[in-house]
Backbone as CSV, one residue per row, in Angstrom:
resi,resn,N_x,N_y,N_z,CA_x,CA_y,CA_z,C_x,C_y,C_z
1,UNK,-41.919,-12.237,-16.641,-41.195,-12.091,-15.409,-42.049,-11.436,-14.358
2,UNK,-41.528,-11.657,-13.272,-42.076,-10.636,-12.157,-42.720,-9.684,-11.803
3,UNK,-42.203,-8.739,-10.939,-42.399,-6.957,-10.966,-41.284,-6.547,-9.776
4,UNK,-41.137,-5.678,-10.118,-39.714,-5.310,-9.083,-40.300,-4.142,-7.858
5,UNK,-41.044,-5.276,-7.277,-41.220,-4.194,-5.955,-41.696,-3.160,-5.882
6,UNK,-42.426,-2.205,-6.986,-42.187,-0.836,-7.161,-41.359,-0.297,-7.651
7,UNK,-40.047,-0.762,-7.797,-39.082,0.048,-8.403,-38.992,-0.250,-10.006
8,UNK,-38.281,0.123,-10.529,-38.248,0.439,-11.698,-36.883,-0.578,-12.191
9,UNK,-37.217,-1.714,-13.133,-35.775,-2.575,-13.129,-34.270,-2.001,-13.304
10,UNK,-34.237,-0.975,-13.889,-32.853,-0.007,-14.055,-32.584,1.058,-12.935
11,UNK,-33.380,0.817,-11.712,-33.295,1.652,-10.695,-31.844,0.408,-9.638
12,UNK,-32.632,-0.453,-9.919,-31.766,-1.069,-8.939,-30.191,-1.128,-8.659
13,UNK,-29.468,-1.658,-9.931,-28.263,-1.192,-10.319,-27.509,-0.075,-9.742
14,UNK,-28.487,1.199,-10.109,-28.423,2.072,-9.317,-28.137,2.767,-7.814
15,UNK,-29.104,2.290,-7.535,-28.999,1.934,-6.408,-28.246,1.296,-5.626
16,UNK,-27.324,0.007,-6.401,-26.256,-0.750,-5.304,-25.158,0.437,-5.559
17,UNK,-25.063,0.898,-6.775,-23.918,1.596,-6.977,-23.570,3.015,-5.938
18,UNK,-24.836,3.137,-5.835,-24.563,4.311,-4.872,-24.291,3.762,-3.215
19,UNK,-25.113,2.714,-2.967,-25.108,2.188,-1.306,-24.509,0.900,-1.357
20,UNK,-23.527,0.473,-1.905,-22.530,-0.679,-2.201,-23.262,-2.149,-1.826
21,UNK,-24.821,-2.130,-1.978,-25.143,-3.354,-1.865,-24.957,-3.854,-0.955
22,UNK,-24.197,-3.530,0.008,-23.682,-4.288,1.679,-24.206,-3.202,2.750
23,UNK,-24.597,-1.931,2.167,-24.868,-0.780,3.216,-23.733,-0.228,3.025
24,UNK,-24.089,1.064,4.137,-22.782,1.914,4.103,-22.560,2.197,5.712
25,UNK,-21.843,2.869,5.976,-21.279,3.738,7.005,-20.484,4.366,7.333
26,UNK,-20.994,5.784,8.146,-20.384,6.513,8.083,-19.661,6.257,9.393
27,UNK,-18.479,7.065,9.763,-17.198,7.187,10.952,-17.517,5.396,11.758
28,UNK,-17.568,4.356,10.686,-17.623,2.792,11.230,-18.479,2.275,12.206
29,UNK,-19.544,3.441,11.823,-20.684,2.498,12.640,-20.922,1.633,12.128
30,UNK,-22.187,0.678,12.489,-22.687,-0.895,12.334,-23.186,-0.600,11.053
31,UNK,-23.575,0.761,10.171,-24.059,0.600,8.765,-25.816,0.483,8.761
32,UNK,-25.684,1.169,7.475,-27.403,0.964,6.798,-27.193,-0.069,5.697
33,UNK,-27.924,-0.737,5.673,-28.832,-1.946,4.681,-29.866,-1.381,4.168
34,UNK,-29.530,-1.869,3.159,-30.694,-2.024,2.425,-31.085,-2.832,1.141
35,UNK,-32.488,-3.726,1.313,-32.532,-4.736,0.400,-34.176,-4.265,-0.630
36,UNK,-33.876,-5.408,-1.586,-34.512,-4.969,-2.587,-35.613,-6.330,-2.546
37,UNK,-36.634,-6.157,-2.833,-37.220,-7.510,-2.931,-38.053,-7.538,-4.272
38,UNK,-37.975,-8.766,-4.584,-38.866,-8.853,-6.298,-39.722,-10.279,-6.115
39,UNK,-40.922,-9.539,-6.713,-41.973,-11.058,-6.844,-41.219,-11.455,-8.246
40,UNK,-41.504,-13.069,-8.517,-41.333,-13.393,-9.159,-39.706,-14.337,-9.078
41,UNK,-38.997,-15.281,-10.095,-37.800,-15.319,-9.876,-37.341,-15.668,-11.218
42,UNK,-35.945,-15.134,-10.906,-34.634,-14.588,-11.968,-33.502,-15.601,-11.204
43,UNK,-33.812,-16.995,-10.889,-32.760,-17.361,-10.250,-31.267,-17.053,-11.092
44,UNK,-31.194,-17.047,-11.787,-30.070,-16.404,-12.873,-28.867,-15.021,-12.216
45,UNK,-30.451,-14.177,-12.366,-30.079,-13.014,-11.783,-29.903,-12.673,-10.277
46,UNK,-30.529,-13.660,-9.589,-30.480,-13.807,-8.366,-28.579,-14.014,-7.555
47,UNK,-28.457,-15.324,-8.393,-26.956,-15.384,-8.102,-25.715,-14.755,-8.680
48,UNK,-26.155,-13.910,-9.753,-25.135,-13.080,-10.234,-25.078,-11.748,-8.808
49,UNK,-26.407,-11.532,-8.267,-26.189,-11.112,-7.562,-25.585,-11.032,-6.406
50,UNK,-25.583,-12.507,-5.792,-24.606,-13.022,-4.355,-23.107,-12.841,-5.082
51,UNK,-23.050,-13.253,-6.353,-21.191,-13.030,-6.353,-21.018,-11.728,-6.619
52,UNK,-21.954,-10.753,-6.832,-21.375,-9.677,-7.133,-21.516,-8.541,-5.483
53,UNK,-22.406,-9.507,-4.735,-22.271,-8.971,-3.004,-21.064,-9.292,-2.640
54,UNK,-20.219,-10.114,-2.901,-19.444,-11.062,-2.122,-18.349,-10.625,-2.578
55,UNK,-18.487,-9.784,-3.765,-16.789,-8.934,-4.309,-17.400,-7.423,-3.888
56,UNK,-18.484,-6.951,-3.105,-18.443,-5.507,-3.015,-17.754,-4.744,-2.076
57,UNK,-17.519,-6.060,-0.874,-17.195,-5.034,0.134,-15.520,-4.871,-0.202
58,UNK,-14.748,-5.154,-0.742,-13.435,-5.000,-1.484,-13.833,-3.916,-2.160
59,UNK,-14.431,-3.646,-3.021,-14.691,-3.023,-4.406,-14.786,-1.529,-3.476
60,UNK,-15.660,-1.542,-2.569,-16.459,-0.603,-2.040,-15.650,0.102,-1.220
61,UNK,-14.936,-0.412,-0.522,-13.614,-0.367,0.590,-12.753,0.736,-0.628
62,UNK,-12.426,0.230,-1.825,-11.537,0.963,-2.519,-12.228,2.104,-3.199
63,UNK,-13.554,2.183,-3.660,-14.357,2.983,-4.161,-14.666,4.109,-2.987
64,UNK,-14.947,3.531,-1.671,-14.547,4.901,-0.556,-13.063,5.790,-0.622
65,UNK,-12.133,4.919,-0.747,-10.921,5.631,-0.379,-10.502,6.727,-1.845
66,UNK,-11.143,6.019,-3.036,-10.968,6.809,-3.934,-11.280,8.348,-3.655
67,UNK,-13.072,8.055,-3.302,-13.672,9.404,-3.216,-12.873,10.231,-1.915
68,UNK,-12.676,9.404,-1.135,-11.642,10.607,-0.288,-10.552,11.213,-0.447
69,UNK,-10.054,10.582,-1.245,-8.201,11.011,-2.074,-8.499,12.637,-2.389
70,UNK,-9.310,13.131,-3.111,-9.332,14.785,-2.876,-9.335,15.422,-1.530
71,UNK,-10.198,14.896,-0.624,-10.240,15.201,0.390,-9.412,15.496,1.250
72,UNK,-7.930,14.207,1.333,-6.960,13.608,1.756,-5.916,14.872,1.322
73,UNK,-6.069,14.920,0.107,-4.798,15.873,-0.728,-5.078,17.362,0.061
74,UNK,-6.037,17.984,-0.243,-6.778,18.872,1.028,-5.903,19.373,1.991
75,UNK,-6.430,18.183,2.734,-6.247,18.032,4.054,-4.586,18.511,4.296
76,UNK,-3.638,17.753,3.667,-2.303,17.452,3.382,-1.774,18.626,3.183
77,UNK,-2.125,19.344,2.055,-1.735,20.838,1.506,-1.815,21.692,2.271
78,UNK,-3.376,21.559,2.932,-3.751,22.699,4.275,-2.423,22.343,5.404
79,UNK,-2.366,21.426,5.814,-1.362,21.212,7.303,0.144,21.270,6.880
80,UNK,0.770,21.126,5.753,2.120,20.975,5.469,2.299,21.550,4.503
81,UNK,3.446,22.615,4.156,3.759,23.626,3.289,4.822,22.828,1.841
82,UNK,3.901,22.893,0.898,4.547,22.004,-0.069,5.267,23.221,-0.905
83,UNK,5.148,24.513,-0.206,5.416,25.979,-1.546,7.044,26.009,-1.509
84,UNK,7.779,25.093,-0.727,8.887,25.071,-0.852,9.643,26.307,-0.086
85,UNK,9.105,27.130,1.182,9.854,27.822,1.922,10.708,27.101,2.723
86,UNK,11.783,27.476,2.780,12.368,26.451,3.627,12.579,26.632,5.146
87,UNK,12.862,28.312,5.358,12.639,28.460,6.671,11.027,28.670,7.501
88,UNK,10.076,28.527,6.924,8.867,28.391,7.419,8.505,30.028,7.586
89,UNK,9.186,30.752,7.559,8.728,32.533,8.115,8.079,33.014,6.688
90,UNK,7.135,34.279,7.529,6.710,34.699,6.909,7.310,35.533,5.579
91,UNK,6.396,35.724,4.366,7.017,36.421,3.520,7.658,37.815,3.149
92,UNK,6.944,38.839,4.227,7.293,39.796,4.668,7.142,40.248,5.920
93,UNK,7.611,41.233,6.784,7.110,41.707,8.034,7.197,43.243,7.459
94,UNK,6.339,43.698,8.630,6.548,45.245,8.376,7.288,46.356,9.058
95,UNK,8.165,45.304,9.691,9.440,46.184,10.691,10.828,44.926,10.412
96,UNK,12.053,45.909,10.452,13.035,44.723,9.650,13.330,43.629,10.876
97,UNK,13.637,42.872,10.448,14.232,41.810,11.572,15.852,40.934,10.787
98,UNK,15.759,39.664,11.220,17.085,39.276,10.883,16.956,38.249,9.579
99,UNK,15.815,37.861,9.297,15.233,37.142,7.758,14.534,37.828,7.426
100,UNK,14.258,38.939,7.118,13.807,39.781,6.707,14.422,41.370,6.397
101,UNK,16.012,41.646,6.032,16.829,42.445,5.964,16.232,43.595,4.464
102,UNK,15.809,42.777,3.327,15.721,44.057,2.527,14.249,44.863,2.486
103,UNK,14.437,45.890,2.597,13.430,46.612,2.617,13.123,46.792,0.957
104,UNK,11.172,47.029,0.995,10.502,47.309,-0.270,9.658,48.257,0.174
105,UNK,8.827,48.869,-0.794,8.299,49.859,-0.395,6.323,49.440,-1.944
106,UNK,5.445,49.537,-1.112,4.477,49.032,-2.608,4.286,50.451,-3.321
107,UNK,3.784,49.911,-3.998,3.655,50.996,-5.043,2.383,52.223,-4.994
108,UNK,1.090,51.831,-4.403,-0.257,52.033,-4.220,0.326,53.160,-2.958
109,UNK,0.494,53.232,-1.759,0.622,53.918,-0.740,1.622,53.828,-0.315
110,UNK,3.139,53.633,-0.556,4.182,53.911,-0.379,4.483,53.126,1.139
111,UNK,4.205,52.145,1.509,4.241,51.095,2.670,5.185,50.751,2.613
112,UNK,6.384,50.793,3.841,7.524,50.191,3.642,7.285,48.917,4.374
113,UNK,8.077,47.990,3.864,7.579,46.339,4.111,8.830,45.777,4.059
114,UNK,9.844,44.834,4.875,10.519,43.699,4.243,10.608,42.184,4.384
115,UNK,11.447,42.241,3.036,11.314,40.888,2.512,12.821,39.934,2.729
116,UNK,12.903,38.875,2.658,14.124,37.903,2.317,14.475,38.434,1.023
117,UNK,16.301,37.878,1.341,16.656,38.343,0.299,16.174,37.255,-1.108
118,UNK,16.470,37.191,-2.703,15.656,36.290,-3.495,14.112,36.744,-3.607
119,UNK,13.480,37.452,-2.936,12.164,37.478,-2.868,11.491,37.897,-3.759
120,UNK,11.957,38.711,-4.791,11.621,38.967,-5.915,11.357,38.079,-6.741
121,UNK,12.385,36.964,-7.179,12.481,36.369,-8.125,11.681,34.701,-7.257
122,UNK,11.936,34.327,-6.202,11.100,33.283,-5.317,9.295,33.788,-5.867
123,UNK,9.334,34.965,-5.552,7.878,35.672,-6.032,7.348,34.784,-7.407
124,UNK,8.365,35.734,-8.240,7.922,35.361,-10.258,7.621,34.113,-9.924
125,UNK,8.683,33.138,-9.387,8.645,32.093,-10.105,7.441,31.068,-9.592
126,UNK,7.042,31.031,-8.002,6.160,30.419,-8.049,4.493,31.063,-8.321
127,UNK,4.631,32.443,-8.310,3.058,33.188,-8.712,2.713,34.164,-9.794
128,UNK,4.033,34.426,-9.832,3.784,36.012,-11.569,4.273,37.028,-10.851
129,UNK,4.372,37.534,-11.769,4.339,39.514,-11.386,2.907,39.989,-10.742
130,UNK,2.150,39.998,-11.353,0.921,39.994,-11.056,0.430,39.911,-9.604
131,UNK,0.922,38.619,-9.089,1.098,38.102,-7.521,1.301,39.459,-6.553
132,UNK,2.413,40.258,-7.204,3.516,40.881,-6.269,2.392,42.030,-6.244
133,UNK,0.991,42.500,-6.881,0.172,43.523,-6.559,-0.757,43.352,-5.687
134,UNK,-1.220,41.958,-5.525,-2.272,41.529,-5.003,-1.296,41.741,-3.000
135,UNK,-0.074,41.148,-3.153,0.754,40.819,-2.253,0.518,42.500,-1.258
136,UNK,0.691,43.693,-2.115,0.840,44.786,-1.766,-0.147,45.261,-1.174
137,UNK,-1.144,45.217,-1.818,-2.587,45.281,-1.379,-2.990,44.672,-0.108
138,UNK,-2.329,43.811,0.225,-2.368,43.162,1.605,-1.722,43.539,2.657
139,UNK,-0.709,43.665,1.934,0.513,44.663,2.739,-0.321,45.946,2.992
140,UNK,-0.365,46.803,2.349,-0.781,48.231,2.804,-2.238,48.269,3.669
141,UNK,-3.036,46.723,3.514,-3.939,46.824,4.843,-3.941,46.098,5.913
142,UNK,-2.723,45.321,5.916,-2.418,44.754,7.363,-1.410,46.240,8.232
143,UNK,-0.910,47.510,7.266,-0.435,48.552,7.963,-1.473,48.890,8.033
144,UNK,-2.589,49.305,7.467,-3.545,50.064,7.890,-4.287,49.375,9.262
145,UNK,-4.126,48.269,9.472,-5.073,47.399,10.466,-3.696,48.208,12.074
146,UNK,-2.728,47.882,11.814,-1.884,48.170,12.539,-1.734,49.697,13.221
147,UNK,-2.286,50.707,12.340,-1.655,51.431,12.855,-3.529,52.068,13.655
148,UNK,-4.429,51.034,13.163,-6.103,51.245,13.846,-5.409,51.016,15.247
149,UNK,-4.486,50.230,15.349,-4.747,49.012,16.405,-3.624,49.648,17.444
150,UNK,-3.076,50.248,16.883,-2.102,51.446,17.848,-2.609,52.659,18.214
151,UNK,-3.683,53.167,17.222,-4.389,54.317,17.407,-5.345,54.060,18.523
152,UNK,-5.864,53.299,18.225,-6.922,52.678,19.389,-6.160,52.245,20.849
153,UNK,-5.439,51.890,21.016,-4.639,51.338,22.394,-4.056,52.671,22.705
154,UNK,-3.340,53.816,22.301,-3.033,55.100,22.378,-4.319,55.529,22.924
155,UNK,-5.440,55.757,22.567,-6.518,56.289,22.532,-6.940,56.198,24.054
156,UNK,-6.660,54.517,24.285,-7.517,54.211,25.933,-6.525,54.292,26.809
157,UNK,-4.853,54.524,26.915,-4.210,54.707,27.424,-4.452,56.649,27.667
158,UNK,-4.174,57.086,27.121,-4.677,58.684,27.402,-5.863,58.754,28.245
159,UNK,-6.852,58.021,27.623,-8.227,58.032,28.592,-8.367,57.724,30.198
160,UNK,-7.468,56.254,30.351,-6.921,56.342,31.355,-6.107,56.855,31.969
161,UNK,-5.042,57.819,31.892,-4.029,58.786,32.436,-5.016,60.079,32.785
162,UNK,-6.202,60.337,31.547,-6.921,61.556,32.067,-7.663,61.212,33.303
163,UNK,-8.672,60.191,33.490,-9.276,59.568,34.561,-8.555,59.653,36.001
164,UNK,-7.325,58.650,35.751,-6.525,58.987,37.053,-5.829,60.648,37.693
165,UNK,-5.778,61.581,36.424,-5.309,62.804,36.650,-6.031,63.578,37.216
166,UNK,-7.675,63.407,36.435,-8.896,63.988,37.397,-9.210,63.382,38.558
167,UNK,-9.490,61.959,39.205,-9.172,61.850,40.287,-8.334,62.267,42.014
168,UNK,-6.650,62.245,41.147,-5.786,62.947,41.823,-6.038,64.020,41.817
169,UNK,-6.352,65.076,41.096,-6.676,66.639,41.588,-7.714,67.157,41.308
């Protein structure tokens, strides 16, 4: 037989499998090609090859959408809440409001926090017990972020009242 171009005869195969033999492209541009050339001839192999071009771009079409289906699911999970809240609010706040009536308190720094009522058991069932520490831990530093964030705005409000006070007299 022949010689395959440089390549290696079990490279080729390869090779369509990865670049679907028709090219590829990405966001539907016009596509990359790419062909293989061999001295010698395999008319045999030659035309197994045109019918097996001529079923790729089907094959290939579905072999893309496969590899995106994780992607897709992703995507899906990130933008739309499959955790089954039904009113969309958050799981706790840290001042009461009107979906948010029972008060909890964590265990680590004594943070009072509330929750919907069920929230206990909504908790277990879709994350553990376990969940409800990690949960706290978050809790007691979104108060800690809060009360930086009041300390600090307190802080430049005084600064400014002193400024204008020394001014005026």
């Amino acid at each position: 037989g022949g010689g395959h171009g440089g390549m290696h005869p079990e490279m080729d195969p390869l090779f369509q499998a990865f670049f679907g033999g028709n090219g590829f492209a990405f966001g539907g541009g016009p596509g990359v090609h790419f062909r293989t050339f061999h001295m010698g001839g395999q008319p045999r192999r030659q035309q197994q090859r045109q019918q097996q071009q001529h079923h790729a771009p089907q094959e290939a079409g579905f072999a893309q959408l496969i590899q995106l289906l994780p992607l897709l699911l992703l995507f899906l999970f990130t933008f739309f809440n499959f955790g089954g809240e039904s009113s969309g609010s958050a799981l706790y706040t840290l001042s009461r409001d009107a979906t948010h009536p029972v008060r909890r308190t964590t265990d680590g720094r004594g943070v009072h926090y509330f929750v919907k009522g069920g929230f206990e058991r909504e908790i277990q069932m879709r994350y553990g017990s376990a969940w409800i520490g990690e949960l706290e831990t978050k809790i007691e530093n979104d108060k800690l972020m809060d009360l930086r964030t009041r300390c600090e705005s307190d802080t430049r409000d005084r600064q400014r009242r002193a400024k204008g006070a020394r001014r005026e007299g």
